[in-house]
Every structure is written in C-alpha cells, then in structure tokens.
C-alpha positions in Angstrom: 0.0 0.0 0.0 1.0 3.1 -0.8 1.1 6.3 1.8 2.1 9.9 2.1 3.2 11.8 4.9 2.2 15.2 5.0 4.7 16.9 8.6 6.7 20.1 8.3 8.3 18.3 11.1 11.6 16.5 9.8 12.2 15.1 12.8 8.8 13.2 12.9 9.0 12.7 9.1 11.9 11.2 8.1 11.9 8.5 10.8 8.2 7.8 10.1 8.5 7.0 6.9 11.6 4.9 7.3 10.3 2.9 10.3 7.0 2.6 7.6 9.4 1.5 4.5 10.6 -1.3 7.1 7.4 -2.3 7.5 6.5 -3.1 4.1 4.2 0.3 3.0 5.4 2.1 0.2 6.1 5.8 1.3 6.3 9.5 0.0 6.7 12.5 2.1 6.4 16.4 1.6 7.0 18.7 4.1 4.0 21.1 4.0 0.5 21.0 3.2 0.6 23.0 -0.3 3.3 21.2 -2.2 1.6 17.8 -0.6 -1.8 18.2 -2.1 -0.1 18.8 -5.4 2.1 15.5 -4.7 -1.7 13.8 -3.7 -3.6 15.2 -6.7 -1.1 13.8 -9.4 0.1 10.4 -7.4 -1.6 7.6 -6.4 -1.7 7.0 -2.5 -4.4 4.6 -0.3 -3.7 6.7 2.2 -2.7 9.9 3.6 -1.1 10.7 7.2 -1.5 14.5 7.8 0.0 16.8 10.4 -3.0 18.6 11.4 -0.7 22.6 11.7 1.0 22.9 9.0 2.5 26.4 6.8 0.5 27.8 4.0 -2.1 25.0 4.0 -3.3 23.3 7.3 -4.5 20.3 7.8 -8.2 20.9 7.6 -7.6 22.8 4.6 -5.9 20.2 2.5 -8.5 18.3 3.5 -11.4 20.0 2.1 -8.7 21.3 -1.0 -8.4 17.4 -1.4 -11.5 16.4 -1.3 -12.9 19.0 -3.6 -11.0 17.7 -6.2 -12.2 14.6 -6.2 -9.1 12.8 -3.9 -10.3 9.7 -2.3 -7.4 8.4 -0.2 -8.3 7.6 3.2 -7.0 11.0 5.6 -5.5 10.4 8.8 -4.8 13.3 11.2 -1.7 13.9 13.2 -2.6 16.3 15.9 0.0 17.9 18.8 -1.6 18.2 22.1 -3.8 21.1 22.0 -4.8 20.5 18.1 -7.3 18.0 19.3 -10.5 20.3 18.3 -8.9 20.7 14.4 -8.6 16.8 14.4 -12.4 16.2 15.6 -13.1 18.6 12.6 -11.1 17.2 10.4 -13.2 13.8 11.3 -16.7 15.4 10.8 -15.2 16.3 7.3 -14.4 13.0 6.6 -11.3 12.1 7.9 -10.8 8.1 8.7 -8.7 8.6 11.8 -6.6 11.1 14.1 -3.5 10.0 16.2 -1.8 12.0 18.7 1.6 13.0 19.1 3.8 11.6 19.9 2.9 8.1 19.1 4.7 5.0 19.1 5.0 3.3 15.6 2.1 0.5 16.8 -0.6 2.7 17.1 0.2 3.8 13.1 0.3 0.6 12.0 -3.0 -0.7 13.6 -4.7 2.1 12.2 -3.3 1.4 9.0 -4.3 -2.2 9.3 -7.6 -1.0 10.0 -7.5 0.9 6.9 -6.4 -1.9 4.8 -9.4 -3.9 5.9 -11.8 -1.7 5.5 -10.7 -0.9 1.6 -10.4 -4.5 0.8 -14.0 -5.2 2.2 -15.8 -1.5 0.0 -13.7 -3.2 -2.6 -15.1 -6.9 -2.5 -19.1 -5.4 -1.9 -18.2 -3.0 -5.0 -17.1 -5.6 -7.3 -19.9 -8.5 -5.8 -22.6 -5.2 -6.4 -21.5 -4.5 -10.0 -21.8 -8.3 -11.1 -25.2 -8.7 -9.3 -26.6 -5.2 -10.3 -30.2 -5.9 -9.9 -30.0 -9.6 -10.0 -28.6 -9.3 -6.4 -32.0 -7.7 -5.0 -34.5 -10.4 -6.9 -34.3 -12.5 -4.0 -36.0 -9.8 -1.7 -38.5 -8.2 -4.0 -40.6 -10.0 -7.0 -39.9 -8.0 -10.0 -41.3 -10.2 -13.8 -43.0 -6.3 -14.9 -40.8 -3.6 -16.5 -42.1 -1.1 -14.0 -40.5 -3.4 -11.3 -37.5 -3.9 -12.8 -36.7 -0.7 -13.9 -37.4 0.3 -10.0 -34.8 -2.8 -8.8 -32.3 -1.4 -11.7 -32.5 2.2 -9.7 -32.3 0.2 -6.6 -29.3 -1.7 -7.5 -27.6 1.8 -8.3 -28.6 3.4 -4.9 -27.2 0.4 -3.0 -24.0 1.3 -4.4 -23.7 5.3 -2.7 -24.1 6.3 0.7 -26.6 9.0 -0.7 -30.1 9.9 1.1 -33.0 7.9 -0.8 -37.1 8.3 -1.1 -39.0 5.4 -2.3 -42.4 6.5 -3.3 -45.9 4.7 -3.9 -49.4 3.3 -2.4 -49.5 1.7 0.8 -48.9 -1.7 1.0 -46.4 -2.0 -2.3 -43.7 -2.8 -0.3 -41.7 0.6 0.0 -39.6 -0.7 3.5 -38.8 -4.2 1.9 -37.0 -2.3 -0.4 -35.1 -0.1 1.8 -34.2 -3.1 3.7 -32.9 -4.8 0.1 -30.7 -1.4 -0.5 -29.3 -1.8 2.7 -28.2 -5.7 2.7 -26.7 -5.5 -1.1 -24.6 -1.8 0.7 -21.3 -1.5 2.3 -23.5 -1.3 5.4 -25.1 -4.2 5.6 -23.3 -5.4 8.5 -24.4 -2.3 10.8 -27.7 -1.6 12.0 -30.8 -1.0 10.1 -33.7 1.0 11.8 -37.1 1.6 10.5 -39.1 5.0 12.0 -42.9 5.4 11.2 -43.7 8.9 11.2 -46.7 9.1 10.8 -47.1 7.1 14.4 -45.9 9.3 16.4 -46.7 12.5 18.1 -44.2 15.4 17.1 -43.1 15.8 20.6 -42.1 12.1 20.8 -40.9 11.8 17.0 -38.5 14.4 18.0 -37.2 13.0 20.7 -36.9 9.4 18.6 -35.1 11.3 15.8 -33.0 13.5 18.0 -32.8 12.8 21.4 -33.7 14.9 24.4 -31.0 17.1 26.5 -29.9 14.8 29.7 -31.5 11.7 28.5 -29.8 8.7 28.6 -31.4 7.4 25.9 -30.0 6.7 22.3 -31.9 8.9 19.5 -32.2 6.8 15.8 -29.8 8.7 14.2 -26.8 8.1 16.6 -28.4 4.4 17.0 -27.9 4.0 13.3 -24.5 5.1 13.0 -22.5 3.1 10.3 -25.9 1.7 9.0 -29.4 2.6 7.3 -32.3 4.3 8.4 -35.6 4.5 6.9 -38.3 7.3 7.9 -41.5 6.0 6.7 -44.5 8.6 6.0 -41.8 11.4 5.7 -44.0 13.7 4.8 -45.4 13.7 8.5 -42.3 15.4 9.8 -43.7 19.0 10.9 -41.8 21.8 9.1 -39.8 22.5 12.3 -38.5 18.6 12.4 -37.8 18.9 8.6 -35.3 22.0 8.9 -34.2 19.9 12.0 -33.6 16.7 9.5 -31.8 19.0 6.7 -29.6 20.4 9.4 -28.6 16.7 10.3 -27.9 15.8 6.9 -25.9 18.8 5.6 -23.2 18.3 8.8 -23.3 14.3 8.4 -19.7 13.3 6.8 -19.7 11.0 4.0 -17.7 8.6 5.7 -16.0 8.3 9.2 -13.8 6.1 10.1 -13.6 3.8 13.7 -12.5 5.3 16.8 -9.3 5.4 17.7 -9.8 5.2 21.5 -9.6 8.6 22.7 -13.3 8.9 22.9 -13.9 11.1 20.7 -16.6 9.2 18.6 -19.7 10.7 20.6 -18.5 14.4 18.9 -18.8 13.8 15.8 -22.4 14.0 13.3 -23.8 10.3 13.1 -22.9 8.2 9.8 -26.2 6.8 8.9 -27.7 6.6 5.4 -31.6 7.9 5.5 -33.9 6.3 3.1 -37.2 8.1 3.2 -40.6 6.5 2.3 -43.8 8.1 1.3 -47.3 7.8 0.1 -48.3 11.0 -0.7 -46.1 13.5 -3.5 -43.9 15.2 -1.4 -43.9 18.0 -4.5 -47.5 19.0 -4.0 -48.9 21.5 -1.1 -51.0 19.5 1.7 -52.8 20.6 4.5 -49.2 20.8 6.4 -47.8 23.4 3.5 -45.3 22.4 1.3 -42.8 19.7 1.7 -39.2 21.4 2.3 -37.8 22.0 -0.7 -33.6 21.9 0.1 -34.8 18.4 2.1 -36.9 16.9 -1.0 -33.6 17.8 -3.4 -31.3 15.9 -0.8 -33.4 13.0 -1.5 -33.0 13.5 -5.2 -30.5 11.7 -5.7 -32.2 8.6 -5.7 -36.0 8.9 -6.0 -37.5 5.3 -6.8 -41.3 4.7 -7.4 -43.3 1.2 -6.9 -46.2 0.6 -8.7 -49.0 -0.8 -7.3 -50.5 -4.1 -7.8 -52.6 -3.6 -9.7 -50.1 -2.7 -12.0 -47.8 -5.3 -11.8 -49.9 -8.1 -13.6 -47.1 -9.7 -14.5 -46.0 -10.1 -11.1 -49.0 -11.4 -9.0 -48.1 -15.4 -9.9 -44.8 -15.4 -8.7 -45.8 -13.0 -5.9 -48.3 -15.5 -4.7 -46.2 -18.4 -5.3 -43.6 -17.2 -2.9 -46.1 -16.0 0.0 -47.6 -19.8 -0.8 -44.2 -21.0 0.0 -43.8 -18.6 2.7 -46.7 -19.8 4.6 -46.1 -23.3 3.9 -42.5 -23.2 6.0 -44.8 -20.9 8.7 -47.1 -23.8 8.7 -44.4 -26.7 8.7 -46.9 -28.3 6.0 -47.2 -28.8 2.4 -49.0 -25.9 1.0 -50.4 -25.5 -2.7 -52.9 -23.0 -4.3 -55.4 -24.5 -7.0 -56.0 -22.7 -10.1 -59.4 -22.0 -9.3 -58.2 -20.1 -6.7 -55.1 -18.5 -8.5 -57.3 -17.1 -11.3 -59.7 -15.4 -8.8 -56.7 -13.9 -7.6 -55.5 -12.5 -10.7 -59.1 -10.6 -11.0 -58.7 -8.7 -7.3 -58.1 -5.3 -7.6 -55.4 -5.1 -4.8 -56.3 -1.8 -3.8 -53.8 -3.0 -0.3 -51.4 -4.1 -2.8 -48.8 -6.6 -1.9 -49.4 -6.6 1.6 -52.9 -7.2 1.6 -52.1 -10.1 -1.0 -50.1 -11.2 1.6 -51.9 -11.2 4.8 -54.9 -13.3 2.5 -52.7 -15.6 1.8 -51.3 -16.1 5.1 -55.4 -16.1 6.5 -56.4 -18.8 3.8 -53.3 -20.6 4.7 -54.5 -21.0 8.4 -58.1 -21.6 7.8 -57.2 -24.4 5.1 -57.8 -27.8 6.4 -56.4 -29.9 3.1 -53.0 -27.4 2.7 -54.3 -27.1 -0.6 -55.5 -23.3 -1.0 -59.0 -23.2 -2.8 -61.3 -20.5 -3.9 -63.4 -20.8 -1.2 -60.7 -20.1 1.7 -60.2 -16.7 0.6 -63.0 -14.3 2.1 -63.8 -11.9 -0.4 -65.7 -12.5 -3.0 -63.0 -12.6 -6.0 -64.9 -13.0 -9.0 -65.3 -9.1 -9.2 -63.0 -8.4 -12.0 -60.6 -5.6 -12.1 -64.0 -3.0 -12.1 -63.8 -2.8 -8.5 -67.5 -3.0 -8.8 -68.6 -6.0 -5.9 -71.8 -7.0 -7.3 -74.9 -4.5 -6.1 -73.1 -4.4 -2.7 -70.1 -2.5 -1.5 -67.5 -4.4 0.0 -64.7 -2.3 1.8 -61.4 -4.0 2.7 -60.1 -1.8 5.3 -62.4 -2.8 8.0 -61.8 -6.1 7.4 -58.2 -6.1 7.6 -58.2 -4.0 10.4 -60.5 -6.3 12.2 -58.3 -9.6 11.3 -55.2 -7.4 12.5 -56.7 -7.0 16.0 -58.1 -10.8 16.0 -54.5 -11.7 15.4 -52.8 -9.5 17.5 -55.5 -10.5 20.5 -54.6 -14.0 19.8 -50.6 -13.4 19.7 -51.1 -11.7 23.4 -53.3 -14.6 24.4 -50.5 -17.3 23.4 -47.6 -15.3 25.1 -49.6 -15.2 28.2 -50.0 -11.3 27.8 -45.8 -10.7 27.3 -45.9 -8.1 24.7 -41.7 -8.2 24.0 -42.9 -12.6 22.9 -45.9 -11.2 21.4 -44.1 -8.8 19.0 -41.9 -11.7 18.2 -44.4 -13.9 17.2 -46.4 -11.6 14.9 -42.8 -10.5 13.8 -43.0 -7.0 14.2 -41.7 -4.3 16.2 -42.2 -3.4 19.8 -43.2 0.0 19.3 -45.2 -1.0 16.4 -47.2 -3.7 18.8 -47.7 -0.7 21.4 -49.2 1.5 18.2 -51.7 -1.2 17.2 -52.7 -2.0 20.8 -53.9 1.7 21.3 -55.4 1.7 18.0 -57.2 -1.6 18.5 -57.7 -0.1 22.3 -56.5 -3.7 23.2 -54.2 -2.4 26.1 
C-alpha cells in the first residue's frame, strides 16, 4: 500500500517514513500542506497521514482542498496536544482517523491495518454489487413487470452510494422491503438498520426518537444507526420544524468516518447513517401541512424510486403469490399449494392493499385451510369481481376487514404469550413499538 506523509516536522517525518518502509508500506513524504496536495492530486496514494498545523495549507484545509478535487485516499490526522479540536473537525469532514503525538509506531500501524481492511472489504461489496446489479436484489422483491425492474435497476444503483433515498408509492407496495434490500446488497449491511414510522408518532415524541432529548440517557435513531441505514416511513409527516431539524442533520453528516481510535472522541462527531425516506403522498405538492421542504426533498433526489402498485404489476402477482404460498407453507411446517381456481380469482382482485394485503390473504387462507391445498373458497372476499372494482350490487370495503383480522390476530398473539408483549411482537414478527401503536389503536391495552 502506498502512503504519504504530510509533517513540516523533519524530525517526525523522516523517521516515520523509514520505520513505515521497514514495515512493508510504500512511502512519499512532503514537508508542508501546499506542495503535498499537489504530490496527492497527481500520485496515487491509499492513504494519507496528515499533520493537522502545517505552513501555507493546514490540515483541515488540505483536507477539504483534497476532497474538492475529487481525492479519495483515506485521511488520517496527526494532531500535537492542544490541536485536538482541528482533528475532531477534520473527522466530521471525513477524515478516517486522528492520532496523537507523539505516538509509538504500533498505534500507526493498527490504524493502518484497520485501513487496509476496511478498503479491501468496500472493494469486495463494490465488485460483488456490479456483477449482481439488480440480480442481487431479486431474491427480496418479485420483480417479472418492467415497472418493477426498472425500479430494482435504480435500486441496485442506490445500494452502491451512501446518498439519502425516497421510495415513493401506495400503501402496502412494499416501500420498507426495499429499503431493507438497499441496505443488505450496501457496504452497510453489517451495521444496524432501523425503521421509524412517522406518521405514528406524536411530534413531541418523533423528535425525541429522531434526536434525542438534552440529559436523556437514551440513544436517538440517528446516533443508533451510525454506520448503518435508516428509513423514515411517512416522511412527509415530519412537521416543518423537524424537517429543517432533518436538513440540518444531513448537511453536517460526513460522507464517511472512520472507527475510533480510543480517545473517545466518537460521541463528537455528526452520526454516519444513510436515510432512506418512504412516502405515500407527492412530497412535491402543497398538503394541509404546507409544502414539503424544498432543500430536504432535493437531498433526497439523488435517488428517488417509485413502486407501482399491484394492480399494475400483472405480470407479477403469480410469482408473488407463489412465494407467499411458500412462505406460509414453511410458517405452517406443512405442504401448502394453491389450486387454479383459486389463483385465477386472484388475478381478478383489484389489490387496492397491494402486496401486503395479497399477503396477509394468503397467510389467513393458509391458516383456515384444512387440506393445505389453497382453494377458492378459503379466501373471504368474494373474487370473481374483475378488475372494475365493482362487488356485485353491494359495496365491499377492505379496510375494516383487515383491520378487524389485524386486531383478531394480535389479541390471539397476546393470548398465546400469556400477555408478554416483547414474545408477542416476536411472534407476529413486528416491532415493539409497532405492537404498542396497534394495541392503542385496537384499544387492546
């Protein structure tokens, strides 16, 4: 690997880069930070060690110099006691690392192993990402229509950048599976992913979720989700105030920080967390709240993906209801089929709850069934409506019917857990806070 030492210090430099020669790393040096960033800009180095005071160009300053012309070695500050502030700045710019002087050798070389791991690992994920492209994200999300796969191309893209994200469409099209599909095929797949509703929320108690409160010991999302993904569904709920709040969060957030070195100083730096956002409404139109913020909605441009609903997506519904067949078949632990009677009623429904509602029917019928073979007749709506929407003479709305299955199931997951809601959120495999949401709504508590 190749490095550069950027010291005005001879004393420090010279015996550096020797002691670093020894140790197998190629090595270049330059003595202040003006003649170095020319030496960076028109040589290739993996990584950088920076004095953080320097003549003519400081540290921080050949940072952002660098940086701004499109350098992308990994920076690592050398700060003097009493330069510890510059170095923290340095991070929140970017920087990998900082190391105080003086140091002994070991503590260079650890963080340069660090380094070296971390490049070889961005370098696998980038080469494994470019040969699946969207290939890689057909094992979490159906995709036989061109709408769909057009969506997983953009997908595959944004999984590639650490860039903010807003996945758009209908309730129920599957907007967090997504999100959660961007963020395995990422370089952050191994950090944490969090999911946010907020639209569930009160603004008082969104804030504090999103940003802590003063003196509280508890984590907020955003420094919970540092190195990994979070995803705000219902966006568009934020009140003005928490959407300025939001902007302000993302326009200090570095691109990319590296591990703490020890000293403690990760807790001072702006959270590393990729935000996907996720909406139902178009952000780009006024609604009763005013209009969306407009710097916040371009920070999300970089990646704005839509899903079509289901109704659609003909092209998708077989091999969507295949898989939930199979699905509920391993929930089940029995052989589980669906007869064509039953598949071409299916493929009449109008979806207006899109996947998920296609989903939960399945998973109903699937119960109910008797045989394990899914007929007509253990789906409970009548399907042979065609895609008019028109139910006979009668109206038939879903909503209240899903709703009161939601709150039959839930009753019955408390019921089996002996009333321990942390084993009852388990079993219906969703969140604790979500579980507390429906139980108000249901007024189950």
């Amino acid at each position: 690997m190749r490095l550069l030492i950027l010291d005005d210090d001879a004393d420090l430099r010279r015996p550096l880069a020797r002691q670093l020669e020894e140790a197998g790393y190629q090595v270049a040096c330059a003595e202040d930070g003006e003649s170095g960033l020319v030496q960076a800009l028109n040589e290739e180095f993996r990584v950088i060690l920076c004095d953080v005071n320097m003549p003519r160009l400081d540290g921080l300053g050949f940072l952002r110099s660098y940086r701004a012309e499109g350098g992308t070695a990994l920076l690592i500050m050398m700060s003097a006691f009493g330069s510890e502030s510059e170095a923290l700045a340095a991070m929140r710019e970017g920087a990998y690392d900082y190391v105080h002087k003086p140091f002994l050798l070991e503590q260079v070389l650890l963080i340069l192993r660090k380094a070296e791991e971390r490049e070889r690992l961005r370098h696998e994920v980038a080469v494994l990402r470019a040969s699946l492209g969207a290939r890689g994200l057909e094992s979490a999300v159906i995709a036989e229509s061109v709408a769909m796969r057009s969506a997983l191309e953009l997908a595959a893209r944004a999984a590639a950048y650490d860039e903010p994200a807003l996945i758009s469409g209908e309730r129920g099209t599957g907007k967090e599976t997504l999100a959660r599909a961007i963020h395995r095929h990422s370089s952050r797949s191994e950090a944490s992913f969090i999911s946010l509703d907020c639209a569930a929320l009160p603004e008082s108690l969104l804030e504090a979720e999103l940003f802590g409160t003063p003196g509280a010991d508890r984590e907020n999302v955003l420094r919970a989700g540092d190195g990994g993904t979070l995803v705000l569904q219902e966006v568009g709920a934020l009140s003005p105030r928490l959407q300025a709040r939001l902007l302000s969060v993302l326009a200090q957030a570095a691109p990319s920080h590296g591990n703490s070195n020890g000293n403690g100083s990760a807790h001072l730096r702006s959270p590393d967390v990729r935000v996907i956002a996720t909406t139902t409404v178009d952000l780009h139109a006024p609604s009763d709240g005013g209009s969306f913020n407009a710097d916040l909605l371009r920070r999300f441009s970089s990646f704005s993906l839509h899903l079509p609903p289901l109704r659609e997506r003909a092209e998708d519904l077989a091999a969507l209801v295949t898989h939930f067949v199979q699905q509920a078949s391993r929930k089940t632990s029995r052989p589980m089929s669906i007869s064509p009677q039953a598949l071409g009623a299916l493929m009449t429904h109008t979806w207006p709850g899109n996947v998920r509602e296609l989903k939960q029917l399945i998973e109903r019928a699937a119960v109910l069934s008797t045989s394990g073979r899914l007929d007509r007749a253990d789906f409970q709506f009548p399907m042979g409506s065609g895609r008019s929407g028109e139910h006979g003479s009668g109206k038939l709305e879903l909503k209240p019917q899903v709703e009161a299955l939601e709150r039959e199931v839930i009753a019955r997951a408390l019921a089996t857990s002996g009333g321990n809601r942390r084993e009852a959120a388990t079993l219906l495999g969703v969140s604790l806070r979500t579980l507390f949401y429906k139980l108000r709504r249901y007024e189950l508590e």
